[in-house]
C-alpha positions as CSV (number, residue, x, y, z in Angstrom):
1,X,141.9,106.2,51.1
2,X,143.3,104.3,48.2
3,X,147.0,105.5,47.1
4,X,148.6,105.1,43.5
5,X,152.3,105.5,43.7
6,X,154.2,106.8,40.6
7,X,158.1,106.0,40.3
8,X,158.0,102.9,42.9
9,X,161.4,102.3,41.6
10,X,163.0,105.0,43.0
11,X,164.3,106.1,46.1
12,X,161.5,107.8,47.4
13,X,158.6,105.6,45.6
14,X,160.2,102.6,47.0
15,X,160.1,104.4,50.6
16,X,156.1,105.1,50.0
17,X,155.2,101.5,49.1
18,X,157.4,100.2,52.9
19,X,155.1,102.8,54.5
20,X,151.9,101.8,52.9
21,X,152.9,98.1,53.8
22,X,154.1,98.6,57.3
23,X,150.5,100.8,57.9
24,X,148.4,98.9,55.9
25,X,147.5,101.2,54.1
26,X,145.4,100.6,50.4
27,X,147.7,101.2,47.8
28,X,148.7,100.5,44.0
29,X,152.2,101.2,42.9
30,X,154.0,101.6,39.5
31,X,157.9,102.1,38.6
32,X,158.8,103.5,35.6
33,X,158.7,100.3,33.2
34,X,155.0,99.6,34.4
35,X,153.9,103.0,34.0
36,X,155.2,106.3,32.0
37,X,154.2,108.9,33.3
38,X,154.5,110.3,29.7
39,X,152.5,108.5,28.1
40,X,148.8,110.0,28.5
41,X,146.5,106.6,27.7
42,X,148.9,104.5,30.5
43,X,148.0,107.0,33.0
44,X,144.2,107.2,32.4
45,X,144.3,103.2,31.8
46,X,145.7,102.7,35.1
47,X,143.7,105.8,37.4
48,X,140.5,104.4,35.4
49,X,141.7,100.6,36.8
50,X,142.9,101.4,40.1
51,X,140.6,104.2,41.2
52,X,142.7,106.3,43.2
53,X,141.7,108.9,45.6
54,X,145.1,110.5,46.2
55,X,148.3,110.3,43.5
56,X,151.7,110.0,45.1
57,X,153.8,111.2,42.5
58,X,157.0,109.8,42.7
59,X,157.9,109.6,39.3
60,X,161.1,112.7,37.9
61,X,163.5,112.6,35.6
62,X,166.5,113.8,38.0
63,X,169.4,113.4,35.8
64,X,170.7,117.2,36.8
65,X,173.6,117.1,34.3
66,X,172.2,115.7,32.0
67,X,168.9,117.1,31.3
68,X,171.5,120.1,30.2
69,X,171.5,118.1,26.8
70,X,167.9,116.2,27.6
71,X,165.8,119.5,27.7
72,X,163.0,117.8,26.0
73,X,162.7,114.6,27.4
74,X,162.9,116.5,30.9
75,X,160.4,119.0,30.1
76,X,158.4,115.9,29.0
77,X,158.7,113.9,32.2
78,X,158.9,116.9,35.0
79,X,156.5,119.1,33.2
80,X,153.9,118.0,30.4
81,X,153.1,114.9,32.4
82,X,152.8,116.4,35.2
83,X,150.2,118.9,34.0
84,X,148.9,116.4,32.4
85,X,148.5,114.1,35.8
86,X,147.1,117.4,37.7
87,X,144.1,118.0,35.2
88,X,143.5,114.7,35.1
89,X,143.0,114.7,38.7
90,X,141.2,118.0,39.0
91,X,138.4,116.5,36.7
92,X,137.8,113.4,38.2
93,X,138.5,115.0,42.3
94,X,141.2,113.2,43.1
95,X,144.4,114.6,45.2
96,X,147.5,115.1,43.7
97,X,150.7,114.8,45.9
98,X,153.8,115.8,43.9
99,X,157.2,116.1,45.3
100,X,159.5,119.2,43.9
101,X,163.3,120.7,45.0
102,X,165.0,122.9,46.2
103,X,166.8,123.9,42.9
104,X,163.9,125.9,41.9
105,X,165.4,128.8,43.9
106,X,168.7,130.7,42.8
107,X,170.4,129.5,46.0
108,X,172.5,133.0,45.6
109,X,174.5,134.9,47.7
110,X,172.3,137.0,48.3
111,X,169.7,134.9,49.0
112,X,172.0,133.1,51.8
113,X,172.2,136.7,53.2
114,X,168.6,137.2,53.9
115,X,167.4,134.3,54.5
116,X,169.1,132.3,57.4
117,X,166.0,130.1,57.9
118,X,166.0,129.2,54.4
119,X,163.5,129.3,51.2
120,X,159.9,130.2,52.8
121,X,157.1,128.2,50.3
122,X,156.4,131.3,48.2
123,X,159.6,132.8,47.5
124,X,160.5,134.1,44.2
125,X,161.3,130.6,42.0
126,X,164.2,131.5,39.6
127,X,166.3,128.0,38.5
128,X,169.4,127.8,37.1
129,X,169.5,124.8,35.5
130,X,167.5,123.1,33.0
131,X,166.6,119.6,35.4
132,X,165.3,123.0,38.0
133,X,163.3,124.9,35.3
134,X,161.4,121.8,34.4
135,X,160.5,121.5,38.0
136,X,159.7,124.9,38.2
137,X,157.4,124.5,35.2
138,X,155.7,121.6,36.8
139,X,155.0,123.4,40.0
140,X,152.9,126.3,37.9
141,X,150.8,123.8,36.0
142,X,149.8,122.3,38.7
143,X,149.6,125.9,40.5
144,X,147.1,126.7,37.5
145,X,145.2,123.3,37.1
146,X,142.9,123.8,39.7
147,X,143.3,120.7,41.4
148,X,143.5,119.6,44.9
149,X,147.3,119.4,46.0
150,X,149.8,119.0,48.1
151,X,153.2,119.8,46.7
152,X,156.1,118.8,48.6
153,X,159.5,120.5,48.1
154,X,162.7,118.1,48.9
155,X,166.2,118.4,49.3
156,X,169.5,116.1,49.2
157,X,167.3,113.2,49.2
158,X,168.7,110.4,51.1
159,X,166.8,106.9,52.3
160,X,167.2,103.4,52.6
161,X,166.3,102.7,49.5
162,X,168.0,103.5,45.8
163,X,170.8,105.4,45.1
164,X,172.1,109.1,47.3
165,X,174.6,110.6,48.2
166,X,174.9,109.3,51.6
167,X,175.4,105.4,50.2
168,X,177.7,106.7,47.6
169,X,179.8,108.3,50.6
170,X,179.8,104.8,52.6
171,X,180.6,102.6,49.3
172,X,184.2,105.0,48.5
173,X,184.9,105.0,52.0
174,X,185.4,101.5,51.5
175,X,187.4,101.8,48.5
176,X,189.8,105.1,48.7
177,X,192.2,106.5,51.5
178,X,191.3,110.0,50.6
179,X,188.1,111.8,49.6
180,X,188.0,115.5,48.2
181,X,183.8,116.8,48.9
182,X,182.7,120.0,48.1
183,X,182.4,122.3,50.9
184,X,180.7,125.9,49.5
185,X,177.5,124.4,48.8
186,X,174.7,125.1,51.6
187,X,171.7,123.1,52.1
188,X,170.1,120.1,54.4
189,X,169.1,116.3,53.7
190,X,165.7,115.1,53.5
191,X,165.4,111.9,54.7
192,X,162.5,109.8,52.7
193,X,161.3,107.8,55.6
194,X,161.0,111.6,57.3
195,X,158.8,113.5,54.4
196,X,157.0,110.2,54.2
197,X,155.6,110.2,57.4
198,X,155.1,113.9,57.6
199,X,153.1,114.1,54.4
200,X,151.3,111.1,56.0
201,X,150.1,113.9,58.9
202,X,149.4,116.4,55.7
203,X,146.8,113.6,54.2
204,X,145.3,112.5,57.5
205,X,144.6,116.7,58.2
206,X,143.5,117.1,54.7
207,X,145.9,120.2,54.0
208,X,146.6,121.5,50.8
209,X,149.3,123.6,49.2
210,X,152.7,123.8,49.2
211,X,155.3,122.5,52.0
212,X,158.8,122.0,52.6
213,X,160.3,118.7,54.2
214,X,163.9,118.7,55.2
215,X,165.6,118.3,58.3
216,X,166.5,121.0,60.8
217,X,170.7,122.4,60.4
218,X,172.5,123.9,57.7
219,X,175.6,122.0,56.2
220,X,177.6,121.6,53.1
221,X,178.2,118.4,51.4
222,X,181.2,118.3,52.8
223,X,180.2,118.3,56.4
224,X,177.3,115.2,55.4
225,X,180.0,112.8,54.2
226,X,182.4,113.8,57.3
227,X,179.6,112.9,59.9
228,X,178.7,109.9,57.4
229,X,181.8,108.1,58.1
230,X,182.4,109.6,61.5
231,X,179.2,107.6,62.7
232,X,180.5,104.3,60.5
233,X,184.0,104.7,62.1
234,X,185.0,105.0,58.7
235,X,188.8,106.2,59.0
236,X,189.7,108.4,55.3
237,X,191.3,111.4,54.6
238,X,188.4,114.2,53.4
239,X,189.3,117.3,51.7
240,X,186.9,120.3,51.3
241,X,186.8,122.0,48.0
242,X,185.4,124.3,46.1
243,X,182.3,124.2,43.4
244,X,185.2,125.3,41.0
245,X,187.1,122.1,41.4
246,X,184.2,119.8,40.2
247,X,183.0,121.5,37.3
248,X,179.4,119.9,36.2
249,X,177.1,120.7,32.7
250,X,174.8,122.0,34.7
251,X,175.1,125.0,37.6
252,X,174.3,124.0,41.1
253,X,172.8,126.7,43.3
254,X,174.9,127.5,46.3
255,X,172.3,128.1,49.1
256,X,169.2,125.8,48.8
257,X,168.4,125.8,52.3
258,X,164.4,125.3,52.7
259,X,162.4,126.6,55.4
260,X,160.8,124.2,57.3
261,X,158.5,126.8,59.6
262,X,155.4,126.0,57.7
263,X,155.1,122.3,57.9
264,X,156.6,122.4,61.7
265,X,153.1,123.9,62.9
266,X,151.1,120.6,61.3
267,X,150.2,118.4,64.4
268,X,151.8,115.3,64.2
269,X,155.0,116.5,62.4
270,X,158.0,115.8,64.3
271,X,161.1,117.7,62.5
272,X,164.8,116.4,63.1
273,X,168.2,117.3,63.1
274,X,170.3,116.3,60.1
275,X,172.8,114.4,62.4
276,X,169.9,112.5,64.2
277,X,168.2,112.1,60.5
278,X,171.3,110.6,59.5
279,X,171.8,108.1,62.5
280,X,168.2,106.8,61.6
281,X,169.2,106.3,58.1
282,X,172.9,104.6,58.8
283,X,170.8,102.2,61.0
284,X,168.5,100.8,58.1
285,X,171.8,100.5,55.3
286,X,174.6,98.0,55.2
């Protein structure tokens, strides 16, 4: 098994390529200024140098607020080249894994209401924001390529590695007395060294399809930061607030809980609570 990773610069990319090493595992990996996912002839030059036979996709535009005024060039990066990357590797059999979010769901109300487990895999998709739809979008073309895939939904992504909310929490805890965090958004951290290893077990098993990776618990935003310092001994005054209060371009779903049922029946795959998650992750940052 040979592995080409896409977006080695971020978070999540940077995450697969410490695996790879630490495994020694065969592997080729790109970040964004060495390979566009965009642009058609870089991809083929590089598949047709490197001869993968599995894609770790890595590579999103996630700017959530702005891809409200960026429609095209996220459409371009989260959806044409990703169709473009899935019939590439449905001709020439090679496996596709893409990762995906949570904010292809609604996250209503309603939704919260009926589902207290969270988003199964093929619940009804229906984004409200643009950074969401272009997901969404990539999702079906891959659905509809005919390739062989695993698609990986994520949420709250927080690692070692890059930039997340979880980092963000520990460098203003250093800085401010007091902290307001919203508190009426529902959801869970994925960990990257987490759905790293578990789509490790997916590979090795040869499964296919859609999965969810996220840890077990559902929290608020608020509640993350507040165990984030608590387990730093970070002393600050945190205020929960509402959505209202930190109004963004783009709408955030309230609920984005995903189900984690499916890929907690793969041998191998070890799911953890968000608190124990988070312990692991304090352990590996400054």
């Amino acid at each position: 098994m040979h592995l080409l990773i896409t977006g080695a610069g971020g978070q999540l990319g940077m995450e697969w390529v410490q695996f790879c090493r630490d495994n020694e595992i065969s592997f080729s990996a790109f970040n964004s200024s060495e390979l566009d996912i965009s642009n058609r002839q870089e991809i083929e030059e590089k598949i047709t140098e490197f001869k993968p036979t599995v894609i770790i996709n890595c590579a999103a535009y996630t700017k959530v607020d702005d891809a409200e005024e960026r429609k095209e060039l996220a459409t371009a990066v989260n959806t044409d080249s990703v169709k473009f990357l899935a019939d590439f590797c449905r001709n020439h059999d090679i496996k596709l894994v893409h990762f995906s979010t949570d904010y292809v769901f609604s996250g209503s109300e309603e939704d919260q209401e009926k589902l207290p487990d969270g988003y199964p895999e093929d619940f009804y998709r229906q984004p409200i924001n643009t950074y969401g739809y272009s997901k969404y979008l990539g999702e079906k073309a891959i659905e509809e390529s005919g390739c062989n895939f695993l698609l990986i939904r994520v949420s709250w992504l927080c690692g070692r590695f890059g930039n997340n909310f979880v980092k963000t929490m520990l460098k203003l805890g250093k800085a401010k007395d007091e902290l307001s965090v919203v508190d009426d958004q529902f959801g869970s951290p994925t960990y990257t060294e987490q759905v790293v290893q578990e789509v490790h077990q997916l590979l090795k098993q040869n499964e296919a399809g859609i999965f969810h990776s996220t840890s077990n618990g559902v929290i608020t935003w608020f509640d993350l930061a507040k165990e984030t310092f608590k387990q730093r001994g970070i002393e600050i005054k945190l205020n929960p607030v509402s959505t209202s209060e930190f109004p963004t371009k783009a709408k955030r779903p309230a609920f984005s809980k995903l189900s984690t049922k499916k890929i907690s029946k793969i041998d191998g795959v070890k799911l953890v609570d968000w608190k124990v998650g988070l312990t692991n992750l304090l352990e590996n940052i400054e």
